[in-house]
C-alpha positions as CSV (number, residue, x, y, z in Angstrom):
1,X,71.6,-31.6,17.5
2,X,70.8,-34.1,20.3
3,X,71.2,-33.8,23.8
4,X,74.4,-35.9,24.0
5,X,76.0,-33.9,21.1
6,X,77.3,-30.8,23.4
7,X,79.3,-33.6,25.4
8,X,81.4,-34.6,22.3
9,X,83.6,-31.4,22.0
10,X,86.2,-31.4,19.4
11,X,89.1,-29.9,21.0
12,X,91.2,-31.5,24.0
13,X,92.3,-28.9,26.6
14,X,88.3,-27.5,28.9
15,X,89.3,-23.7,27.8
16,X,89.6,-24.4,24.2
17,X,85.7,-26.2,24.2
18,X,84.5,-23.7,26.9
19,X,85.5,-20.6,24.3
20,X,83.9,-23.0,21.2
21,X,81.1,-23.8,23.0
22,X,80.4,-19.9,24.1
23,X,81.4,-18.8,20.3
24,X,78.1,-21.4,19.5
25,X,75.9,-19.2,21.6
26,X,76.8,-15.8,20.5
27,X,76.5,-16.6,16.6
28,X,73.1,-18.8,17.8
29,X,71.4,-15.8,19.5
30,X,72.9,-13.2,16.3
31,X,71.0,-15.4,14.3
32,X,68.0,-15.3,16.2
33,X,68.3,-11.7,16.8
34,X,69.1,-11.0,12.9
35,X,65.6,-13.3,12.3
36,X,63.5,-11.1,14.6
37,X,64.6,-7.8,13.8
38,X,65.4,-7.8,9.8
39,X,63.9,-10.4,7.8
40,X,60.5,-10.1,6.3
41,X,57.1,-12.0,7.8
42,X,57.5,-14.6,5.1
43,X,60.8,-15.9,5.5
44,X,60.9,-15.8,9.4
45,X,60.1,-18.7,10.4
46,X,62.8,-20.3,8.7
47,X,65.1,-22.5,10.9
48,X,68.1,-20.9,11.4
49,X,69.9,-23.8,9.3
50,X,67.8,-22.7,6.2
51,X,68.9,-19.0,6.7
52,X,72.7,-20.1,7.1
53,X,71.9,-22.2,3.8
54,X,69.6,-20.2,1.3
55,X,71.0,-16.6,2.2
56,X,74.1,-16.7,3.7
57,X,75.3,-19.1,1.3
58,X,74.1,-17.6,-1.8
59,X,76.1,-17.2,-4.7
60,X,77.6,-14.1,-5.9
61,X,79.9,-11.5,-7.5
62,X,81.5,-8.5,-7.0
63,X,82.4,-6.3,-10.5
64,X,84.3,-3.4,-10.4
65,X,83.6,-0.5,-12.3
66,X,85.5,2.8,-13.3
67,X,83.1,4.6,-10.4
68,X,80.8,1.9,-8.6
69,X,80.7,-1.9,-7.6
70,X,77.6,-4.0,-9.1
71,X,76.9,-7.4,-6.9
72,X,75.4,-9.9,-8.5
73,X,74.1,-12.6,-6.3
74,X,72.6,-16.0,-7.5
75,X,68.9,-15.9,-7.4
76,X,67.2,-19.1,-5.9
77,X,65.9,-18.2,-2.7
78,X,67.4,-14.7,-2.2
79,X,65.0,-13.1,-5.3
80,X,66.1,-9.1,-5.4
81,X,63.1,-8.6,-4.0
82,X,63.5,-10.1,-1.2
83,X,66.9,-8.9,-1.0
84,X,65.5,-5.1,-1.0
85,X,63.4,-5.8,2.1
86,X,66.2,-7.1,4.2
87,X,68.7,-3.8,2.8
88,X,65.6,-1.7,3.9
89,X,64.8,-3.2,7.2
90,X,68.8,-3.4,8.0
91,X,68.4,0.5,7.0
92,X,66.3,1.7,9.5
93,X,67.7,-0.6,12.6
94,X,70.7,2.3,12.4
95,X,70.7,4.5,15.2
96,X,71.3,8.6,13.8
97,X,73.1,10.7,16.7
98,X,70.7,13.8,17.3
């Protein structure tokens, strides 16, 4: 994005841009947040544009079994090892009442 870009909004009406524009921050600093806090050393100094594109965007499948769900994701840059790391590290971010 260059400087000029924030100027060309897409919407007509101020409120409309003001709440896109504000929607743009929040999912910028999630991402950021999400970086710093879950993913493993090696993949965190990926761009937020590569996380959006090699995990969030990955592949996948839900099956449905008698008594349990299998996903099945696509394995190019999310390997299952990888994938562990981030289930694990999302794991013990949760907070446990005392």
């Amino acid at each position: 994005m260059t400087p000029g870009d924030w100027t060309r909004l897409s919407c007509h009406r101020f409120r409309a841009n003001e709440v896109r524009l504000l929607l743009g921050v929040i999912a910028y600093n999630l991402g950021n947040l999400l970086r710093r806090l879950v993913l493993p050393v090696a993949i965190q100094s990926w761009s937020l544009t590569s996380l959006q594109q090699r995990l969030f965007k990955t592949g996948g499948r839900l099956i449905r079994h008698a008594r349990y769900f299998v996903l099945q994701l696509a394995e190019s840059h999310l390997t299952g090892s990888l994938f562990r790391q981030i289930l694990g590290r999302i794991g013990r971010l949760t907070w446990h009442p005392t």
